[in-house]
N, C-alpha and C positions, 0 to 999 in steps of 0.2 A: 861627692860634695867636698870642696875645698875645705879647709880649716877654719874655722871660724863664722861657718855659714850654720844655720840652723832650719829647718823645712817646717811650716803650719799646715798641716792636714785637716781642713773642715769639707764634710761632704764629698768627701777624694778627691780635689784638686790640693795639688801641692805646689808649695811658693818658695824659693829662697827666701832671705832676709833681708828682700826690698821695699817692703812694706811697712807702715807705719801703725801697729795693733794687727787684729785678726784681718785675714782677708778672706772672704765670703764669696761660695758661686755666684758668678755673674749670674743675673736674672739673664733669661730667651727672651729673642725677641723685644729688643729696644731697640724701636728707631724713634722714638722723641724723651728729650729728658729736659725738663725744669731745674733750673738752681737757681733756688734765693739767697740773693748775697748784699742786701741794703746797706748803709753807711757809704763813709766817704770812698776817697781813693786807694786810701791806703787797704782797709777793709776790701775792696777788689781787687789790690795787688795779692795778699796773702790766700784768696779762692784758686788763682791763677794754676797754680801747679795744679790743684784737683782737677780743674775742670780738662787741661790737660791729659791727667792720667781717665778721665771718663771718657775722653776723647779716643785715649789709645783704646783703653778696653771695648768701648763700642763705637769701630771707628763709623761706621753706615748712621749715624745719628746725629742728625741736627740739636745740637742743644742751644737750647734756648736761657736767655741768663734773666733773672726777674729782679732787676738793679734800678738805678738812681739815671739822671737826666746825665750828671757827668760820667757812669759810666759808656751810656752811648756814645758822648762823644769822642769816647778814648777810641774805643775798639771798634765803632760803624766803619766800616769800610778796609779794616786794620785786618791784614791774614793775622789769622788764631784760630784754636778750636770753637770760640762762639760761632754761633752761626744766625744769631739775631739776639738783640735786648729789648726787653720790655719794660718800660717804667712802672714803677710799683703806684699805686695807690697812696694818698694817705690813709694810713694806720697805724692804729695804738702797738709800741713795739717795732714794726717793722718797719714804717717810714714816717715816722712822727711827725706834728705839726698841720699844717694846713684845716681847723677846724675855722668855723667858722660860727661867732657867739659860741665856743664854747664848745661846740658838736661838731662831730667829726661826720663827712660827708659818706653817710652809708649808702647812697646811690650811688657813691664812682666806686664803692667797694664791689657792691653787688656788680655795675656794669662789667669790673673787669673780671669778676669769676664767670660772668655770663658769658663772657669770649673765648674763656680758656679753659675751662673744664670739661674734663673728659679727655684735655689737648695730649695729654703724656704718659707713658708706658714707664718712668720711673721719674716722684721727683727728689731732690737731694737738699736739705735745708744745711745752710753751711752761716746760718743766722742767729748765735745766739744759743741759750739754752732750752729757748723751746717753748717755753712759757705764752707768748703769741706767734712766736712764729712755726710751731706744729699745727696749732689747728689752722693757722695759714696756708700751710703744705698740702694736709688732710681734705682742705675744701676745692683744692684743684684737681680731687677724683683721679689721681693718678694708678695705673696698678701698683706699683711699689712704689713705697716710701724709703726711707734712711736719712737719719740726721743724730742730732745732741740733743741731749734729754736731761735735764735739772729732775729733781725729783714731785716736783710739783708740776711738769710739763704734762700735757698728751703725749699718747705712745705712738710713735713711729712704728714701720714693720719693723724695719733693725734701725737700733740706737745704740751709740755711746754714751756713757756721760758725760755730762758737761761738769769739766771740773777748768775752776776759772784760770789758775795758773798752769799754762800750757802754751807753745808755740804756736800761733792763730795757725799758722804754714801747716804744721803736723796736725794740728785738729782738725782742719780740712781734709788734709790725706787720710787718716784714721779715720772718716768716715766713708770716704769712698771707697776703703777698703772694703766697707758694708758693700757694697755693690761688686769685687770683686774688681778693682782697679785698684794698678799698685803704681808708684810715682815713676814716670818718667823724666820732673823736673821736681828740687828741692827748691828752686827758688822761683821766683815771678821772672817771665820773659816777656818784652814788650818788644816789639819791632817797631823800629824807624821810619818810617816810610823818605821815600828820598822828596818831596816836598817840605819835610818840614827839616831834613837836613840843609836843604839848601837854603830855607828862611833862616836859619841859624846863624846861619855862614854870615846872612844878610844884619843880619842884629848885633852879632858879637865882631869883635875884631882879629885880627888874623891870630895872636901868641894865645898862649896857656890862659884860659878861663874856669875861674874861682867863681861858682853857684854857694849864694847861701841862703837859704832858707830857715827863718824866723817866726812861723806860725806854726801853730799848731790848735787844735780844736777845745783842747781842754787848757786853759791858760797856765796849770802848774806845771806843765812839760817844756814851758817856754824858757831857752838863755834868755839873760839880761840883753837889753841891746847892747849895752859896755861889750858884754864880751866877745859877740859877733863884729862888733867895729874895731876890738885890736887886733881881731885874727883879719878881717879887712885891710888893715894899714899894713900888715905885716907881707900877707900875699902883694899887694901892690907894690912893697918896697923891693919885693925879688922878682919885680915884673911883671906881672898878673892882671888880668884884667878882671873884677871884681864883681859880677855883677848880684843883686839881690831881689830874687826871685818870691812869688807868692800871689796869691788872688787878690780883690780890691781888698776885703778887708786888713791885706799885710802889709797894703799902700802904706799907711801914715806909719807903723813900725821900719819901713824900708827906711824912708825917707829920714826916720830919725836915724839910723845906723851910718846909712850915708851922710850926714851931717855932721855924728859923732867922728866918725874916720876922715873926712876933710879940715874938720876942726883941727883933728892931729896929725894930717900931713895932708895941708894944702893942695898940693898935685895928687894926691893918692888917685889913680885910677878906677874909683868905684864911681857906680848908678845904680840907680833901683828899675825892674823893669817892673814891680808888682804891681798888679793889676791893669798891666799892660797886653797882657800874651792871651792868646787860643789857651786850652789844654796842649793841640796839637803841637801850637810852638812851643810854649814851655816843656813839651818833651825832643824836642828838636834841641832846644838850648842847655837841657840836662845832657842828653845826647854829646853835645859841642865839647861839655866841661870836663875837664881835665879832673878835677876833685869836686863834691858835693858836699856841703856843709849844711846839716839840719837838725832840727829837733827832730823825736819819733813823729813824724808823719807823712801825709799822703805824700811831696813831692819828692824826700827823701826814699821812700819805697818805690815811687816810679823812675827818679835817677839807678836805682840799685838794679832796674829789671833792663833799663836800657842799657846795660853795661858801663856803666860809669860807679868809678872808687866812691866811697862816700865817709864820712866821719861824720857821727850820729850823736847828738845828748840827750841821754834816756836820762829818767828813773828808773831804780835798781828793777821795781818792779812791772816795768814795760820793756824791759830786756829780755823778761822772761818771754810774754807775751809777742813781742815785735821787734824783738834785733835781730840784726842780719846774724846769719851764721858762722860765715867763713870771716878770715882776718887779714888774707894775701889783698883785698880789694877793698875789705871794710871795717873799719876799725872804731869803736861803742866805749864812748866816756859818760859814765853815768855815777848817781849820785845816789849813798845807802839809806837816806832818809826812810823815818819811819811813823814818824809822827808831824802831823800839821804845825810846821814852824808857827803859827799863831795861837789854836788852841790846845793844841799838845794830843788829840784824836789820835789814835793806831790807824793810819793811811795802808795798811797793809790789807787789810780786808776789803777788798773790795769785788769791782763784778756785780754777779747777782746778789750777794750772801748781805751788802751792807750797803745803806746810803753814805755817800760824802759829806763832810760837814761844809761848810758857806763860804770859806776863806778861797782863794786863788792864788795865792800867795807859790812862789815858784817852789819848785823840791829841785832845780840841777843849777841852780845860782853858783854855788859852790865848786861847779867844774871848772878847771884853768884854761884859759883863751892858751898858755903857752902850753900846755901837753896836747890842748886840739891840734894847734897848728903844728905841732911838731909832727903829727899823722897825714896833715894836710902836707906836708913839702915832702915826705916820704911818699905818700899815694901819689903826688904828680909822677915822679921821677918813677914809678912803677907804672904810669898811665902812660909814661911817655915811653916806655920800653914796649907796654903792651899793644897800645891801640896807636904811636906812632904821631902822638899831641904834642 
C-alpha cells in the first residue's frame, strides 16, 4: 500500500481510501435498486456520483430513480447510469404540495406503492434525514435498505446520520458506501447530447458566451440584480455575449438585469433567454458558455456537471453544503453572514434542527460584482485553453 493510503476492513473486504465513511459488503444478488432523491435540480445534481458509484458496484442492475417531473426531463433518454424515473407522489416531506382543501391525496400515494412494491432488492434513500422519507423507503418492501437517519427517523438496515452540515455530494457517497460502492465520480457528470449542442450554436452567437443565472429557490441566496448587471456590462465590454438564463419565474428578474446593463452601456450585448429554454436547451446553452455565473443552484450545478467553469455566490453556510470543490474550473465568493440582517436570528442553525424566521432579505448582497468578475475573465481564458471557446 502506497503512503498515505489507509485500508477499512468490515466483513473481510478491504478498500483503499476511496471512499467517503465505512464501506460495507455489497448485498448478493441486486438486480433492481430504487433511489429517492425529490427536490430540485440541483438536489439531482449532488445524487449523481452515487448513483454512479451503485452503478459500478452493481453493474447488472437497472436502477431506478424515484424523482421529480424535471428530473425525467433531464436524464429520459440521456446515457447515464439511470435506467428509468419515476415521479414521486405528492407527499408530506418528500414531494410536498399538491393537497387539495387541505389533504393530501392518499390515493395516488397508495396507487403508487401498489405498483412498486416488492419492485427492488435494495432501496437507497439519498432524501433527507429520514424523518418521512425512511418510512417512505421502508414501504417499498425492498430487501435492503440504507440511507440518513436524524435521531427521530425510522431505522434503515444501514444508516448514517444525518448530520446537516456536510457536502450533499459526500453525504450521498457515504451512504452508498452502506451498500459497498465506492465513488467513481466526486462530482456530477451530465452528458450533452449533440441535439441540444447544436440548438445552442442555434440561440447563441458565434464568440465567448457569458451565462448568468439569478435565481434560486430560497430568495436569501439571491445577488442583487445591480450586481449581476455590472458584471454583465463588464463581460460585454471585453466582448462577450451575455446571455441570462433561468425558468419563467427568473423571467421578470432577467429582464431587470438586462435593463440594468443597457441602461449603463447602451450597446452592451446582453438578453435574457429565462423562461424561454427546454431543460435540454438550457443545458446545451451551459454547455455553449464559456463561464457560468450563479447563485447556489440548480443551473449552476448543472453548468458545473456539463463541463463548463462557473463562479458561484454562496452563503458561507451553503458552501459547506453545495460548493463545487475544485478551484482550476470553479471559483465560490460567498458571504460570512450569521444573523438575519433584519431581525438579528442566528441564521446558522439550520436544516432539520431549526425553523427560519419570515425575513428574505438577501445574506450574499455584500459579494463585489468586481472580484466575481475578476474569476469570470480568468475562467474564460482557462475555458478557452481547455475546451477551445
Amino acid at each position: 500500500m502506497g503512503q498515505g493510503q489507509t485500508t477499512a476492513d468490515f466483513g473481510g473486504r478491504q478498500d483503499t481510501a476511496r471512499a467517503v465513511g465505512p464501506v460495507l459488503p455489497p448485498f448478493e444478488d441486486v438486480r433492481r435498486i430504487a433511489v429517492l432523491r425529490g427536490g430540485g435540480l440541483g438536489d439531482l445534481m449532488f445524487a449523481l456520483p452515487a448513483i454512479a458509484a451503485l452503478k459500478s458496484r452493481y453493474p447488472d442492475a437497472e436502477i431506478t430513480l424515484l424523482g421529480m417531473p424535471g428530473h425525467a426531463a433531464l436524464l429520459e433518454g440521456r446515457p447515464g447510469p439511470v435506467s428509468r424515473i419515476v415521479e414521486l407522489p405528492f407527499s408530506p416531506g418528500v414531494r410536498p404540495g399538491g393537497e387539495v382543501d387541505g389533504a393530501v391525496d392518499t390515493a395516488a400515494v397508495d396507487r403508487f406503492f401498489d405498483e412498486l412494491s416488492g419492485s427492488f432488492d435494495l432501496a437507497v434513500q439519498l432524501h433527507g434525514g429520514g424523518r418521512n422519507s425512511n418510512p417512505f423507503v421502508l414501504r417499498l418492501g425492498a430487501r435492503h435498505t440504507i440511507g440518513t437517519r436524524t435521531p427521530d427517523a425510522a431505522a434503515l438496515e444501514r444508516t448514517i446520520p444525518y448530520v446537516y452540515y456536510q457536502h450533499e455530494v459526500f453525504r450521498a457517497l457515504e451512504v452508498v458506501g452502506l451498500g459497498g460502492a465506492v465513488p467513481v465520480d466526486l462530482e456530477p457528470r451530465v452528458q450533452v447530447t449533440a441535439a441540444e449542442a447544436d440548438r445552442a450554436r442555434r440561440l447563441t452567437g458565434d464568440g465567448a458566451v457569458i451565462a448568468l443565472h439569478p435565481g434560486a429557490t430560497d430568495p436569501r441566496r439571491r445577488w442583487p440584480s445591480s450586481s449581476f448587471a455590472e458584471v454583465a456590462v463588464r463581460a460585454a465590454a471585453d466582448g462577450c455575449e451575455v446571455v441570462v438564463v433561468g425558468d419563467a419565474g427568473d423571467a421578470g428578474t432577467a429582464e431587470e438585469i438586462v435593463g440594468l446593463a443597457r441602461a449603463a452601456a447602451p450597446a452592451a450585448n446582453v438578453r435574457s433567454l429565462a423562461g424561454q429554454l427546454t431543460l435540454g436547451e438550457l443545458t446545451g446553452v451551459l454547455d455553449r458558455s464559456a463561464v457560468m455565473v450563479g447563485n447556489d443552484s440548480g443551473p449552476r450545478h448543472l453548468a458545473q456537471a456539463v463541463g463548463t467553469p462557473t463562479v458561484g455566490v454562496y452563503w458561507i453556510g451553503n458552501v459547506i453544503n453545495a460548493g463545487a470543490i475544485g478551484r482550476t474550473l470553479h471559483r465560490v465568493h460567498f458571504s460570512w453572514v450569521s444573523q438575519c440582517p433584519v431581525c438579528g436570528v442566528d441564521v446558522t442553525q439550520v436544516g432539520w434542527t431549526a425553523e427560519r424566521c419570515e425575513h428574505d432579505d438577501s445574506f450574499v448582497a455584500t459579494v463585489q460584482p468586481d472580484a466575481v468578475y475578476a474569476d469570470v475573465a480568468e475562467l474564460r481564458a482557462t475555458s478557452l485553453l481547455l475546451r477551445g471557446r
